[in-house]
N, C-alpha and C positions, 0 to 999 in steps of 0.2 A: 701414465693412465691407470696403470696398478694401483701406483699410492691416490689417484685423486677414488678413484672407485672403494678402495678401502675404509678412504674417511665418510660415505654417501649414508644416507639413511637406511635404502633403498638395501644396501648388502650388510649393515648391522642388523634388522629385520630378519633377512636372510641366514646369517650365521645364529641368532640367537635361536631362531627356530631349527635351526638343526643341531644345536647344542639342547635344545629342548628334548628332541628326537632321539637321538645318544642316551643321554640322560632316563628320558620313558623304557628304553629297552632292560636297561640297571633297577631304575627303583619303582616303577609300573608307571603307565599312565597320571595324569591329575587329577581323574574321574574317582582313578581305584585308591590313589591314595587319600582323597575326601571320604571315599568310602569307609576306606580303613581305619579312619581316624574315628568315625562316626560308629563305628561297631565297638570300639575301644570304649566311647562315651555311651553306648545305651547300655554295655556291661557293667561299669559303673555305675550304672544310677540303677541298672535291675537290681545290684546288691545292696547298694544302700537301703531300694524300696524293699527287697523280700524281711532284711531288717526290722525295720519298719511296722511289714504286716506281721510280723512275727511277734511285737510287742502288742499291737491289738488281740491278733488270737490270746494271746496269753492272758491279758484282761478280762477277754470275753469267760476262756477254760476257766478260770479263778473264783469267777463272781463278783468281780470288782468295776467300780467307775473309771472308766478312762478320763475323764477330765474332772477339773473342779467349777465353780463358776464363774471364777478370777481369771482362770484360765485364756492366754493372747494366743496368738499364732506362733509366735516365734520365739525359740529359746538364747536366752540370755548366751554370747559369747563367750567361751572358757580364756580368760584372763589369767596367765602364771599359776595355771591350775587352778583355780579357783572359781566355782558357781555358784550363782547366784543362788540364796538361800530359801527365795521364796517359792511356796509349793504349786506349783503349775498343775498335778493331778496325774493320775498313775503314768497315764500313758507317755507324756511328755517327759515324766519324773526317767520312766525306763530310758529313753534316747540319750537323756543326759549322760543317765551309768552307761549306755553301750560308747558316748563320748570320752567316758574317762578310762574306759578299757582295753579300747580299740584305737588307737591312732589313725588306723587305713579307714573307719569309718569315720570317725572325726573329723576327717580333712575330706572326703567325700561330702559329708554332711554340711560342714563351713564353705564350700563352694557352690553349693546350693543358689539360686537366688533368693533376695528376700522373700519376693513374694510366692514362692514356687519352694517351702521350706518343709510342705507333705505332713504337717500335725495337726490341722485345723479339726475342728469339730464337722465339716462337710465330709471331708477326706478320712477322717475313721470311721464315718455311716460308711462310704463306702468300700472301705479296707473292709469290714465287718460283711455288709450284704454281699460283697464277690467270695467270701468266703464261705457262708451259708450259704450260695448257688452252686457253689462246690461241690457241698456236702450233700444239698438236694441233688445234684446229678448224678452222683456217687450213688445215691442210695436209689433213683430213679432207674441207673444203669442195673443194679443189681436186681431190680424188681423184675426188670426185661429179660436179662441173663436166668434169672431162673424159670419161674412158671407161667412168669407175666402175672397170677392172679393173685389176690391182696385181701385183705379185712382190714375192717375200718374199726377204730376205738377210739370214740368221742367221751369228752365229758367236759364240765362248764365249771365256773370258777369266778371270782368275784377278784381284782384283784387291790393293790394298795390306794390307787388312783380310785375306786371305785367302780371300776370299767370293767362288764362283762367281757372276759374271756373263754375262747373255748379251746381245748387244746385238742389238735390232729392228731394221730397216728396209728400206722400201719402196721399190719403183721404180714409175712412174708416167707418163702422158704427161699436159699442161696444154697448153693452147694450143701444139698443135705441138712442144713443149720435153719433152723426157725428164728425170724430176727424180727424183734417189734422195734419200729422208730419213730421217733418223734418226729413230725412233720414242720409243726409251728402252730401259732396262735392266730387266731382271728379274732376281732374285735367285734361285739355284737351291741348293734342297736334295740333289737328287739328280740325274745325269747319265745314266741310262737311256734309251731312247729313248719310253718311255708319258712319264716324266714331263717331257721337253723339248716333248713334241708338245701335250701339256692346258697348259704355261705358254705357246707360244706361242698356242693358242686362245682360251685364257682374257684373254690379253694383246690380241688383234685383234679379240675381243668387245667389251673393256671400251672400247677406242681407239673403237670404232664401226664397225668395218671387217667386213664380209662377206666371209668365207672360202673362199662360192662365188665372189666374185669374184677370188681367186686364181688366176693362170694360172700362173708358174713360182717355182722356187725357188732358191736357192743356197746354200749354207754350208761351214763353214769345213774345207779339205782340199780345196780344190777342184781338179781336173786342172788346170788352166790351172795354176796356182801351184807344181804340184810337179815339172815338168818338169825343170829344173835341178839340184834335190836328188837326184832318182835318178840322174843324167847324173854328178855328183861322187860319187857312191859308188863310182863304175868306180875302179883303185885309185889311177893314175896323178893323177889328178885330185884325188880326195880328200888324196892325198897333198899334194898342191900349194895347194889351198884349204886345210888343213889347217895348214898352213906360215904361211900370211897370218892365218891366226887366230892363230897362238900368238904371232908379232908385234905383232902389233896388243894381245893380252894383256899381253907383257912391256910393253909399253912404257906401258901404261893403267892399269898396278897401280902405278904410282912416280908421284907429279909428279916428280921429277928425271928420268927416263929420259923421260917424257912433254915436258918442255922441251926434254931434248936434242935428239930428232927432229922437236920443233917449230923450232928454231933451225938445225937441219939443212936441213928440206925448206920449210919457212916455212907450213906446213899442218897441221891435225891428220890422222892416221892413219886411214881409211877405215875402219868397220866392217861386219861379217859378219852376216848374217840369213839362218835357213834357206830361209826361203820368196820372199824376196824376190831378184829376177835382180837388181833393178837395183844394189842394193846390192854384190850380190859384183861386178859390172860395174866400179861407179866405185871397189871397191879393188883389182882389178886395175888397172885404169888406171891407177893412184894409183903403184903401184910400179914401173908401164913408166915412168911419167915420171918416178917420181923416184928408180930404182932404186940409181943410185951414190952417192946423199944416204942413202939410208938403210942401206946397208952403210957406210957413212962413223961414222953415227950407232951401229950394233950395234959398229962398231971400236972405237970410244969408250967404249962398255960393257964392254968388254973389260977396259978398264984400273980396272974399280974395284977399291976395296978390299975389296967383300964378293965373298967366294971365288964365293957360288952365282948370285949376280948377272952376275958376269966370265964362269963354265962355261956359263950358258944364252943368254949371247951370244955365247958360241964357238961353241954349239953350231947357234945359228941363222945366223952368219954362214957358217959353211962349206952347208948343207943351203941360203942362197940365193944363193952365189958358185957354185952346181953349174949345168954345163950344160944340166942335163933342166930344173930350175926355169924359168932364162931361155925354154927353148923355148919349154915350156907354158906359160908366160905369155903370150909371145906368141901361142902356137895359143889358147888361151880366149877372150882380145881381139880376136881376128877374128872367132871362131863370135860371142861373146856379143856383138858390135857389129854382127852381121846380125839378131838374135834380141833386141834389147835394144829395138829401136822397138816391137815385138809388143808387151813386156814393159810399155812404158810405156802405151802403149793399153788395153790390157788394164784397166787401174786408173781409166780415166776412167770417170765419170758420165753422159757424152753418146753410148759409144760404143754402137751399135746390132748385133745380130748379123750383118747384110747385111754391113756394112763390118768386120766384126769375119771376117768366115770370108775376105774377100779379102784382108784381115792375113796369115791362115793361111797362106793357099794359097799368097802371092806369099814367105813367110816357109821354106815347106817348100821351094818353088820352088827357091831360093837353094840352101839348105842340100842338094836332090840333087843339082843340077847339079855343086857339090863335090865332091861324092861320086862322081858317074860319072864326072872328069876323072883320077880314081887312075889306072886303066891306062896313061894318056899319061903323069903326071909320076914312076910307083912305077920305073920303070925307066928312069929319065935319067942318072942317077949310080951308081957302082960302090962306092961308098964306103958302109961297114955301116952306120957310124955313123949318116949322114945318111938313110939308106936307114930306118933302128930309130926316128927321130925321125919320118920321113914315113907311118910304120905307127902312130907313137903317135896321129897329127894323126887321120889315118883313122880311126881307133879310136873315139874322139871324136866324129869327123865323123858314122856311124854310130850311136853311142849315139844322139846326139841327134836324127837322124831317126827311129830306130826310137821313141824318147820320143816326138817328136811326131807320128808314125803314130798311134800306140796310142792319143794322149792324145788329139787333133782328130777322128780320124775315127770316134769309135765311135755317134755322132751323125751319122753323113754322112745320113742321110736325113731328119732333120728339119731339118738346116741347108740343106740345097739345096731345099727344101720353104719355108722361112726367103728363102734368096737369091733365091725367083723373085719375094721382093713389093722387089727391086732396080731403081730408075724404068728404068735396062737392060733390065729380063728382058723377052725377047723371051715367053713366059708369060703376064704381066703388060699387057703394052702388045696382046696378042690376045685378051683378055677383054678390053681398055679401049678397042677404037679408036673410038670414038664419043668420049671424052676423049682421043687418042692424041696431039692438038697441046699437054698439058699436062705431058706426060715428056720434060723438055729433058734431054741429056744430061747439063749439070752440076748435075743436083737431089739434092741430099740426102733421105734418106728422110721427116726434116722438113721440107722443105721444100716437098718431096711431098703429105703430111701433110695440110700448111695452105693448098696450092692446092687440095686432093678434098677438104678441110673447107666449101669454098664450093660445093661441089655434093653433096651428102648424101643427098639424095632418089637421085641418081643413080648415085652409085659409095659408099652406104651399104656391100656387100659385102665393098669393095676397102680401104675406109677404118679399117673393125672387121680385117681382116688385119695391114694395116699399124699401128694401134694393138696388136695381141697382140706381131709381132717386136719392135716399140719398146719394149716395157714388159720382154721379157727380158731378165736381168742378163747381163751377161757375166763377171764374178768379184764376190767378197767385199768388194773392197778398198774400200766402204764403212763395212762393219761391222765391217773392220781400224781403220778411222782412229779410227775412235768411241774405242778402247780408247788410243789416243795421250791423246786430250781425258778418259777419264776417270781417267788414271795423273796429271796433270796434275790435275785437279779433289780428287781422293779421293788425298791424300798420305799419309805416315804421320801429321803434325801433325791429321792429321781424317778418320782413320781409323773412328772410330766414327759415320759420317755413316750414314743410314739411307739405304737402296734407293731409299726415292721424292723423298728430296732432292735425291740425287745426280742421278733421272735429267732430274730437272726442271733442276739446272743443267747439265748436260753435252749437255741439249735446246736450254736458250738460249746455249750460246757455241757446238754446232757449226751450228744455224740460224741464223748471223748474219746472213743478210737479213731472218728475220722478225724477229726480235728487235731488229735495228736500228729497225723500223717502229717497235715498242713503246716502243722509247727515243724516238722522237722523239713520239709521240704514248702514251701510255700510259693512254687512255679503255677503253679496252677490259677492258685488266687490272682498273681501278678497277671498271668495271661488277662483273666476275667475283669482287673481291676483298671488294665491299660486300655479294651476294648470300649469299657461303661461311658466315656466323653472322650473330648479331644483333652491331652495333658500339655499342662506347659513345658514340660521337660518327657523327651524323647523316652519312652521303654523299649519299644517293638523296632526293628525295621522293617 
């Protein structure tokens, strides 16, 4: 009966399940070890994707196209070492090289399925936006963590497509540090001012940002910036800046006339920007220093054989061998090398309005004291001539006071209102003497900041003050540079890139601190990038 029951169904059933049983006690369950197997495979594919998103950020950080227009889904198989030569486009181009580097991704990578191979032109929009969501929450988080409140710097921009742009961003204080960021681009239909104010709100809704937490604003036209452009319209001036542009043109429109003046002066030719001081500064300088090189160079022009070529460097060598030119070159290079520190300050990220109005005032300072020394030097010399040049300098001298009367002070009472949270202001340290041993004279307003951040309870009042001056902008020249990185990003070769591409990469190359983070760790994106749809291949458990 033993052996017929042996041989039954009924106790092979029986025994293999308890050999099953045995078995689960030693190497776990069936459950745990599908489990196990499957933790093993989402590790693998998390590393191949962080990979992956690492060669996008990189493209994005760069400035470069991740594809070409040739470009398929799938990379050519590595044959006895050897790949296919044809060029797929940055992004693709990288996964090859991490192919021929890395063995352990290569074979992660080749077990991919076809259709599920993570390169497509879908799948780096969205490697790219989980990464810009990143860096917006990062910087969204940091807004929370400190004051909560913000300033807004708009300015608008045309770009290579033709499509109004406007670029976002934020000023902020973080741990004592004043941070402006770039937010992103909006695409504008219309330029009105309903429909700029509903894209910005709609824009600072969507970021996450509260609008009551807006303290200041800036945008593009700003007084600070246009000081100098109405100063050269005086005519003497314009005449002269005027002069230095058409130069600078002639010689910019030829490579040949552009090597002569480079083989002349050993430098290229300084260009003109309306809004920007610094720029007309360094090409004046340009032609104090290297004035008899580049009459040397228009001489030379002289002699070509195209007739209109040779007339318009006759015409410019005489208009800057003239005495009035020389002067006013040099009267400009004096005002604008008193006026050119302001100019550069002005454009930092760190500068705060406290030290931003003693700019001014030490900046105006200068510029009247010039001014009031006329009566001593207008009558030293008998001589017309010299006497007509010393009326032009004056002339000058004046514009640009009365420019920066007009343009600094129409604020004077919210900015001396601003200077009294100065760790100086006698204001200040008489609301504060109970902290009064904590206002050393060489504190910066940060550093201020983050010694009354250690007592909160106590100088909370003082502290939310000094947090509002920190967070107001002092110019644009954030939301200028942005338009640098997006004429760079959006060329004519990828013209047709969409708004929320663009702003996503023109987000990760001008935050390059956070984005650097992302490059070196890229969990985060992978989290954000595994949530956005269902994947064909497993990331998360």
């Amino acid at each position: 009966m033993a052996k017929v029951h042996d041989k039954c169904d009924t106790h092979k059933l029986a025994l293999a399940k308890y050999k099953g049983w045995c078995n689960s006690k030693i190497q776990g369950s069936v459950t745990t070890m599908i489990d196990s197997q499957i933790r093993v495979e989402v590790a693998k594919n998390r590393t191949m994707l962080k990979s992956l998103i690492r060669c996008a950020i990189y493209c994005a950080r760069q400035d470069i196209g991740l594809r070409l227009h040739s470009e398929t889904t799938e990379i050519p198989e590595i044959v006895n070492n050897d790949i296919a030569t044809e060029n797929k486009g940055h992004f693709v181009e990288l996964v090859k090289l991490l192919c021929i580097e890395s063995q352990t991704f290569c074979s992660a990578y080749e077990a991919l399925p076809k259709n599920a191979k993570y390169t497509s032109k879908i799948i780096q929009n969205d490697m790219i936006s989980a990464a810009s969501t990143v860096i917006a929450q990062s910087i969204l988080k940091e807004v929370q963590e400190g004051s909560k409140i913000f300033s807004l710097i708009v300015d608008e921009a045309r770009d290579d497509a033709k499509l109004e742009q406007m670029s976002i961003c934020i000023r902020y204080v973080h741990n004592s540090v004043i941070k402006e960021r770039f937010l992103g681009f909006v695409e504008l239909k219309e330029l009105n001012a309903n429909a700029l104010s509903c894209n910005i709100k709609l824009f600072l809704n969507n970021f996450g940002l509260d609008l009551s937490n807006c303290v200041s604003q800036s945008y593009d036209g700003a007084s600070v910036m246009s000081v100098l452009v109405d100063v050269s319209r005086k005519v003497e001036v314009h005449d002269t800046i005027g002069l230095l542009e058409a130069v600078y043109a002639f010689q910019s429109s030829s490579t040949l006339r552009y090597q002569v003046f480079f083989d002349k002066t050993g430098s290229k030719v300084s260009m003109h920007c309306d809004t920007r001081w610094v720029s007309k500064f360094k090409s004046i300088r340009y032609f104090i220093n290297n004035f008899t090189l580049v009459l040397t160079a228009l001489k030379e022009c002289t002699e070509s054989s195209k007739s209109k070529e040779a007339a318009e460097a006759k015409g410019l060598l005489i208009q800057m061998n003239s005495l009035k030119t020389i002067v006013l070159l040099f009267c400009l290079d004096y005002i604008l090398s008193l006026v050119n520190i302001l100019s550069l300050n002005l454009q930092t990220t760190t500068l705060d309005y406290s030290r931003c109005a003693k700019l001014i005032k030490s900046t105006m300072e200068q510029l009247i004291n010039l001014s009031t020394s006329r009566k001593e030097k207008q009558n030293m010399s008998s001589n017309d001539t010299e006497n007509e040049f010393k009326k032009v300098f004056f002339q000058i001298l004046d514009n640009m006071n009365n420019e920066m009367i007009y343009r600094f002070t129409q604020n004077n009472e919210i900015l001396n209102y601003i200077h009294a949270s100065d760790p100086k202001s006698k204001v200040l340290k008489n609301q504060c003497l109970i902290g009064k041993s904590l206002f050393l004279d060489n504190l910066t307003l940060s550093d201020l900041h983050q010694q009354i951040s250690n007592y909160v309870e106590t100088f909370g009042h003082v502290k939310k003050i000094i947090e509002l001056v920190m967070a107001i902008p002092v110019s644009s020249a954030s939301a200028e540079r942005s338009f640098s990185t997006m004429r760079r990003v959006k060329t004519y070769l990828r013209s047709t890139m969409k708004s929320s591409r663009l702003s996503s990469l023109t987000l990760l190359s001008i935050d390059f601190e956070n984005s650097d983070k992302l490059l070196k760790d890229p969990t985060a994106v992978l989290e954000v990038f595994a949530s956005m749809k269902n994947r064909r291949i497993q990331f998360q458990i």
